[in-house]
C-alpha positions as CSV (number, residue, x, y, z in Angstrom):
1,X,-46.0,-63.4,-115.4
2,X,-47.6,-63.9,-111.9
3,X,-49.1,-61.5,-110.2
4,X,-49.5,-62.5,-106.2
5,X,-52.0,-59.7,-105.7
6,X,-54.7,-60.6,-108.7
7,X,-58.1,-62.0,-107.6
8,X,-57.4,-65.2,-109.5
9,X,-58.7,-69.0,-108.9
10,X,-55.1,-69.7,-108.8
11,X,-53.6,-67.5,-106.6
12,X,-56.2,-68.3,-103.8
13,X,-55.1,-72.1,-104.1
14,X,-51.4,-70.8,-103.6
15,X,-52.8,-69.1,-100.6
16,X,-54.2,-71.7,-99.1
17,X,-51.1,-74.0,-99.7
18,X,-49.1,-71.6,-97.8
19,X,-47.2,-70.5,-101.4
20,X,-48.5,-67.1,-101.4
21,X,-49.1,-64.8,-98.3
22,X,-53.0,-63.9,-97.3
23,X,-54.0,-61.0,-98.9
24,X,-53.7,-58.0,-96.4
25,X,-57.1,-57.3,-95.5
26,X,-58.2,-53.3,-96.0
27,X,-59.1,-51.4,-93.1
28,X,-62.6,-50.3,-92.9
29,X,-63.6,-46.8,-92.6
30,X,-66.3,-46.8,-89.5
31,X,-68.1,-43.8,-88.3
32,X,-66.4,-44.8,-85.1
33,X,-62.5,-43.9,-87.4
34,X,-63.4,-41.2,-88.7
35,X,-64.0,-39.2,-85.5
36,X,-61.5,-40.6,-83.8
37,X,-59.7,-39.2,-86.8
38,X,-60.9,-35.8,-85.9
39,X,-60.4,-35.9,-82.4
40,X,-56.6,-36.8,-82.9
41,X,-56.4,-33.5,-85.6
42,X,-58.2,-31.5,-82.6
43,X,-55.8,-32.7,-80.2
44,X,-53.0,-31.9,-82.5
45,X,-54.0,-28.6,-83.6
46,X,-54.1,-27.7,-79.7
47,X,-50.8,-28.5,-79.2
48,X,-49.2,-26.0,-81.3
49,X,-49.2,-28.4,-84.4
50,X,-46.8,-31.4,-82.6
51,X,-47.6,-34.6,-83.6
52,X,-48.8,-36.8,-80.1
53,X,-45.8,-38.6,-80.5
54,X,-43.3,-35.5,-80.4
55,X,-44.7,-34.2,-77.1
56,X,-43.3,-34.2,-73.4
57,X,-44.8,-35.7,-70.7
58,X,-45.7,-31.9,-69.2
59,X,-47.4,-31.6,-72.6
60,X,-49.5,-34.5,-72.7
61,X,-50.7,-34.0,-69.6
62,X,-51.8,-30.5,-70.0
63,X,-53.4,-31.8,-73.5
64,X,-55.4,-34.9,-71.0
65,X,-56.8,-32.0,-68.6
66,X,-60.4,-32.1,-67.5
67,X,-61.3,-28.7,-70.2
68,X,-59.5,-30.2,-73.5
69,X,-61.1,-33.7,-72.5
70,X,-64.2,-32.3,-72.1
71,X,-64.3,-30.2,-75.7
72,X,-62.8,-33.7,-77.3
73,X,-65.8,-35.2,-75.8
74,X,-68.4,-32.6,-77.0
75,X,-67.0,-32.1,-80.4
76,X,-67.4,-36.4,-80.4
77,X,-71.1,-36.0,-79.4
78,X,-71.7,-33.6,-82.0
79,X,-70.1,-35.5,-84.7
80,X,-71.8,-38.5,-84.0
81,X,-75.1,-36.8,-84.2
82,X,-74.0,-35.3,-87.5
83,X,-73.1,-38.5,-89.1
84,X,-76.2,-40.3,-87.8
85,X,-78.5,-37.2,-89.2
86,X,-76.6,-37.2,-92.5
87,X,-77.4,-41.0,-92.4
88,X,-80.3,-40.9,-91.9
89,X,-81.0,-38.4,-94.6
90,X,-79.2,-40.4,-97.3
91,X,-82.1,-42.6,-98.2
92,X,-82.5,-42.9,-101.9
93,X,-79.8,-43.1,-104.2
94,X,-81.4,-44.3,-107.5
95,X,-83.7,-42.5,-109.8
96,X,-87.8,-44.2,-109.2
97,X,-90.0,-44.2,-112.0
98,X,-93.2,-42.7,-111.0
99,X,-96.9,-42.4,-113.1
100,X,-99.7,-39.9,-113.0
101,X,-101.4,-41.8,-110.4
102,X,-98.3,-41.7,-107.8
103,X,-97.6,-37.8,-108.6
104,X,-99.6,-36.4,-105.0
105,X,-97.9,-39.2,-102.8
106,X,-94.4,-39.2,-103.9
107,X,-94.0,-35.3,-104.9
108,X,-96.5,-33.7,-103.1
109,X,-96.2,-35.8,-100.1
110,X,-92.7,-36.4,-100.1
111,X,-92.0,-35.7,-96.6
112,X,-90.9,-32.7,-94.5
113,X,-87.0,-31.3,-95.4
114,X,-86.8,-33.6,-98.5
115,X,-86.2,-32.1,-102.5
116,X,-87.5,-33.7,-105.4
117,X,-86.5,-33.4,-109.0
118,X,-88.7,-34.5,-111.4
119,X,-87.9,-35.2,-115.0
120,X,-90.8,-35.1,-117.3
121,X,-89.6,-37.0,-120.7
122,X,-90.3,-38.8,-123.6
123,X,-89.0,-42.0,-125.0
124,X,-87.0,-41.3,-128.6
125,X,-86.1,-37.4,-127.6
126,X,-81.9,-37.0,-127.2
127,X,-82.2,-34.7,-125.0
128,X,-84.9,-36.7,-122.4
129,X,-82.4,-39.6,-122.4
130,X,-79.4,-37.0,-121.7
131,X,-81.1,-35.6,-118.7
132,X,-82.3,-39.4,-117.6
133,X,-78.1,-39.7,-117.5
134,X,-77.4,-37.2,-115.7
135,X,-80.4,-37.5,-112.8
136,X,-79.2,-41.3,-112.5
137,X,-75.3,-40.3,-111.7
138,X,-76.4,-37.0,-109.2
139,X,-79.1,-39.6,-107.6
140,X,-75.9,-41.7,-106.7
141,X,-74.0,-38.5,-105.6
142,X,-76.7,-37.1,-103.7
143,X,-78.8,-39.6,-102.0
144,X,-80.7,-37.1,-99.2
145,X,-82.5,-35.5,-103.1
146,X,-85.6,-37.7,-104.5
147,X,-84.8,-37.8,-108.1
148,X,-87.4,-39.1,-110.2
149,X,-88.5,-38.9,-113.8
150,X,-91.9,-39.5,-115.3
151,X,-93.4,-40.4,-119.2
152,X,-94.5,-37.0,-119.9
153,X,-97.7,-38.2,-121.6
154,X,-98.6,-41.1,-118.5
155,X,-97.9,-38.4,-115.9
156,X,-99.4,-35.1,-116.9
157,X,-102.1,-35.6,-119.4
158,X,-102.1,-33.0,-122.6
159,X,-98.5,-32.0,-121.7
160,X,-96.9,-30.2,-124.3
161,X,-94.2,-32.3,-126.2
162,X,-92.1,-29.1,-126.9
163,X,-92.3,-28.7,-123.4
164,X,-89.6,-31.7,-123.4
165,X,-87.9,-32.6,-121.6
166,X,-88.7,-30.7,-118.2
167,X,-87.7,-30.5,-114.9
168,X,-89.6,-29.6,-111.7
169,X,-88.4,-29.3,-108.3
170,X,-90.1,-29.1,-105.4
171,X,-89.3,-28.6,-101.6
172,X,-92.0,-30.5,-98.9
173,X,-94.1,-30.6,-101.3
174,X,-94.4,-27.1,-102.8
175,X,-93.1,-26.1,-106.4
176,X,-89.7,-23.6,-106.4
177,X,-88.5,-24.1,-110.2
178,X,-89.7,-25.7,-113.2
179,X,-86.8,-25.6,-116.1
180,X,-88.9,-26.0,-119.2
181,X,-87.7,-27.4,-122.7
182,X,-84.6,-27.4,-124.7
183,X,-83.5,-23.6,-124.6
184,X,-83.8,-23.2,-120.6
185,X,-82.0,-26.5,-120.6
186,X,-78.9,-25.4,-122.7
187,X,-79.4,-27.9,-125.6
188,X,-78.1,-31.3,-126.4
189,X,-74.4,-29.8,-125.2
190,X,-74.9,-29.4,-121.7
191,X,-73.0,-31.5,-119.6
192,X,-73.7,-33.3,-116.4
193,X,-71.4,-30.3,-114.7
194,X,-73.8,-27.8,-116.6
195,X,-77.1,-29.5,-115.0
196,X,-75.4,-29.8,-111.7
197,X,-74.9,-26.1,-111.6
198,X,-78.8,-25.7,-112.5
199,X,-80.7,-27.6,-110.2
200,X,-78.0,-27.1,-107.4
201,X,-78.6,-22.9,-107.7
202,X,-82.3,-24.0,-106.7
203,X,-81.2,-25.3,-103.6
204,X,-82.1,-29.2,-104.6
205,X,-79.0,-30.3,-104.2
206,X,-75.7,-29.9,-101.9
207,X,-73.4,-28.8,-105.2
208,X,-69.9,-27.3,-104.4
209,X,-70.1,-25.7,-108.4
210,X,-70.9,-22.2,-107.3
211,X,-70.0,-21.0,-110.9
212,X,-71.4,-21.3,-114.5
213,X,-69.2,-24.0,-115.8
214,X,-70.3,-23.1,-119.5
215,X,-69.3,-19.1,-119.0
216,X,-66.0,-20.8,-117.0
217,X,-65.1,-22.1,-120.3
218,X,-66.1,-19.4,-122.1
219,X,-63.6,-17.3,-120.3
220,X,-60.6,-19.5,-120.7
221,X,-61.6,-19.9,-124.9
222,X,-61.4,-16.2,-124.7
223,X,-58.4,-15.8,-122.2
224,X,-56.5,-18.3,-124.4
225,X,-57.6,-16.7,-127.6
226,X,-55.9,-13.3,-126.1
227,X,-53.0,-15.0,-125.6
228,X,-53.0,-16.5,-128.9
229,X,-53.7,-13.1,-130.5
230,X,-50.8,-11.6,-128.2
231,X,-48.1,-13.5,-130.5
């Protein structure tokens, strides 16, 4: 059966014959939308909660007043400046693949205000690939953090392979936490959430899990398992 709204060769030739209607075309999110966006909640919320188009003229005119234009067009000031900071801030995204030789300039030298994970690993280890995983999805989540990850052996000569796999992170520069080996690491079982909750308690990243999610499910195996017993 057709269906008008696939992307198909097909349907685009009905399109342009006037057989199909054009696709509706999706509004783009701008910086610009989203603070008039917050502007209009603003000027909502200072209205008692009435939506613009439920108020009287008296009303609107009192909300257009010299003081309430003038904290609309601070609070737009400040948001702009917000978004173009955060902007500007977001500028990695991807995991980079670094050597021995690059260590001081992309670690040590990394720049003023800016985290770096580091993964030490080594090709073959579970473990090393699961943590590769996980530091390629957070780079994506969390593109102001330099994530980065390193062949233990090219980047830090003599490095202990039971060490593996390790983490580092640093902030400008200096050193706050180095997660060594399987046991600090929880095992092959932790999960992305799990490693989240790690680095993110060392300040690397902007995480809202505040909480262990391993002793969260703990709790609810034992919670349920009361509840079982109760019967």
């Amino acid at each position: 059966m057709l269906n008008p709204d696939e992307d198909t060769e097909w349907n685009d030739i009905l399109r342009a014959k006037g057989i199909l209607p054009p696709k509706p075309k999706e509004a783009e999110i701008t910086e610009q939308s989203i603070v008039d966006m917050m502007e209009k909640a603003i000027a909502q919320k200072q209205s008692d909660g009435k939506e613009l188009s439920e108020m009287n003229i008296d009303e609107l005119d009192e909300l257009e007043d010299d003081e309430d234009e003038g904290i609309l067009l601070e609070y737009r000031r400040k948001r702009i400046a917000e978004l173009q900071a955060a902007a500007s801030k977001a500028r990695y995204g991807y995991v980079g693949e670094i050597s021995g030789q690059d260590y001081v300039n992309e670690v040590n030298k990394a720049g003023d205000g800016i985290w770096v994970v580091l993964h030490l690993y080594k090709q073959g280890i579970p473990l090393c690939a699961l943590i590769n995983r996980f530091i390629s999805e957070l780079a994506v989540r969390f593109p102001q953090t330099k994530f980065l990850k390193s062949i233990a052996s090219t980047c830090i000569p003599n490095f202990p392979e039971k060490n593996l796999p390790s983490v580092f992170i640093y902030y400008e520069g200096q050193l706050k936490k180095q997660i060594i080996g399987s046991d600090e690491l929880r095992g092959d079982k932790i999960t992305v959430e799990e490693f989240e909750y790690i680095i993110g308690r060392y300040g690397a990243i902007q995480t809202e899990i505040k909480d262990d999610p391993r002793q969260t499910t703990k709790d609810k195996l034992l919670s349920d398992l009361h509840d079982t017993n109760d019967w």
